[in-house]
C-alpha positions in Angstrom: -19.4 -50.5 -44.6 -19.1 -47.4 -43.2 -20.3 -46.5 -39.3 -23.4 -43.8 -39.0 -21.7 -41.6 -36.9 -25.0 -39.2 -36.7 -27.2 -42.3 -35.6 -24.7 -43.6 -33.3 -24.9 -39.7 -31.7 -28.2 -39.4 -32.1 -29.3 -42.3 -30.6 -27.2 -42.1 -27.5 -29.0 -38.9 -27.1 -32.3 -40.4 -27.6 -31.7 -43.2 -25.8 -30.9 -40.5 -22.5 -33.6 -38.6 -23.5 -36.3 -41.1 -23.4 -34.8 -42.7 -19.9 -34.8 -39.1 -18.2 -38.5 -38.6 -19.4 -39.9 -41.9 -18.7 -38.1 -42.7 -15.7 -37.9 -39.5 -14.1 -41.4 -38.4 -14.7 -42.5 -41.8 -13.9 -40.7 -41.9 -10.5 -42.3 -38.1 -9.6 -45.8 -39.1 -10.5 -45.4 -41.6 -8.2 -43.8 -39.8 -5.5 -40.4 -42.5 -5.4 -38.1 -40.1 -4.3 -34.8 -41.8 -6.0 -32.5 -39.6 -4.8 -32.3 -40.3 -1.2 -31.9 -43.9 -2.0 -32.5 -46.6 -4.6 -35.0 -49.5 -3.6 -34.7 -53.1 -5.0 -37.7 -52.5 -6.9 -36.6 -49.2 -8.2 -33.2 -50.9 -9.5 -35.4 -53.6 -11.1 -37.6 -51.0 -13.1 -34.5 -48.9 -14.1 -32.6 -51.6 -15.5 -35.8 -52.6 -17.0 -35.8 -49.2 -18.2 -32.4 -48.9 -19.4 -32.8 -52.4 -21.4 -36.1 -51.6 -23.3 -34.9 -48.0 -24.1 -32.0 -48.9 -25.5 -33.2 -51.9 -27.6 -36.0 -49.9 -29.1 -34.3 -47.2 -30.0 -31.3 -49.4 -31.6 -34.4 -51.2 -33.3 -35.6 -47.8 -34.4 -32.6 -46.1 -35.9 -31.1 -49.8 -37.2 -33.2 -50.0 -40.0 -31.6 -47.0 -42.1 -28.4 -49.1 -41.3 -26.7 -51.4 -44.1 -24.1 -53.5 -41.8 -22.3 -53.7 -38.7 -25.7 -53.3 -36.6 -24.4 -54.5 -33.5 -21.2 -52.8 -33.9 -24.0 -49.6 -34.0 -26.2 -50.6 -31.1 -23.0 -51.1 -29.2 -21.9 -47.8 -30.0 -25.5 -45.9 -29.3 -25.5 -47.8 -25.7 -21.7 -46.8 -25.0 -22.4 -42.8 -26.3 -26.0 -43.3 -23.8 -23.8 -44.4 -20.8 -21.1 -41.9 -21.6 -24.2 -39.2 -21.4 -25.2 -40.1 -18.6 -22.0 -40.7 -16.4 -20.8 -37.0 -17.9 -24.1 -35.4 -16.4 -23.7 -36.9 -13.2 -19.8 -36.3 -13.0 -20.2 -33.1 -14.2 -22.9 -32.0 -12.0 -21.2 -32.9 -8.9 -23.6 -35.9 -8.2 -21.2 -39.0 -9.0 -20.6 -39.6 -5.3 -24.7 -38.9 -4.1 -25.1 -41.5 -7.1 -23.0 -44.0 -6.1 -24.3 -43.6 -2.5 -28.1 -44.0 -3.6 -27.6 -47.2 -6.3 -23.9 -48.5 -4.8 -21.4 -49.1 -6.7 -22.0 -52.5 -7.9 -25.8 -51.5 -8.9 -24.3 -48.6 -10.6 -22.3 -50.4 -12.9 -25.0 -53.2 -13.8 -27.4 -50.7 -14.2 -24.7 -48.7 -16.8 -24.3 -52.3 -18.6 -27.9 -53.1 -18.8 -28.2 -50.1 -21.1 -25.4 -50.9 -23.1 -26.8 -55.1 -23.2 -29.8 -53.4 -24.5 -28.4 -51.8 -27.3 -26.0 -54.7 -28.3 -29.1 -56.8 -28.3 -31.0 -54.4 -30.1 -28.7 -54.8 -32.7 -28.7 -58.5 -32.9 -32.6 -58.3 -33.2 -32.2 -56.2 -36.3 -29.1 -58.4 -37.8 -31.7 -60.8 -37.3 -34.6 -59.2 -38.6 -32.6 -58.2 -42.1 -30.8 -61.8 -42.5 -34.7 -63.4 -42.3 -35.9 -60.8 -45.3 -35.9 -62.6 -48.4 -33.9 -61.2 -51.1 -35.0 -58.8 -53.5 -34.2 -59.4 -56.9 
């Protein structure tokens, strides 16, 4: 009943990995310039974003995972959000982030990714409580 500490890691990375690919990229071919300014819309299909992402990925990586699953996906989503506030703190961008989502956005978005995990968790609890035993 020990934590996967490489998982966890790893799948905080992924998790920020996939979102920057998907959502970035997906924002540039469109020509949604985000950083002047965060529509509705574009709130709606980040947290979207952030959810799926982060459930998936929890779902992914959960099945090498014996117990504590949403204890895990909790983790992945906090070491994710962690990324991801790091980058923009340390890139000088927290306040031209805070400007384009607002504050309140911001933080929902942040928790939607770390929701997304938790319940990416549950799903896998879930999944490996409905497996019959093998005897």
């Amino acid at each position: 009943m020990t934590i996967h500490w490489v998982r966890v890691l790893l799948g905080g990375f992924l998790i920020e990995v996939v979102l920057a690919i998907v959502l970035l990229g997906g924002f540039a071919a469109a020509g949604v310039d985000i950083a002047s300014g965060v529509s509705t819309a574009s709130a709606v299909i980040i947290g979207v974003g952030c959810f799926a992402a982060a459930f998936l990925i929890v779902l992914w990586l959960g099945r090498g995972i014996e117990s504590r699953l949403v204890l895990h996906g909790f983790l992945m989503g906090l070491v994710a959000t962690s990324i991801y506030v790091a980058l923009v703190a340390g890139s000088g961008q927290m306040a031209m982030a805070l400007a384009a989502y607002g504050p309140a956005t911001f933080v929902t978005l942040n928790a939607v990714r770390i929701v997304g995990a938790v319940c990416g968790g549950v799903a896998c609890e879930r999944r490996r409580a409905a497996r019959p035993a093998v005897l």
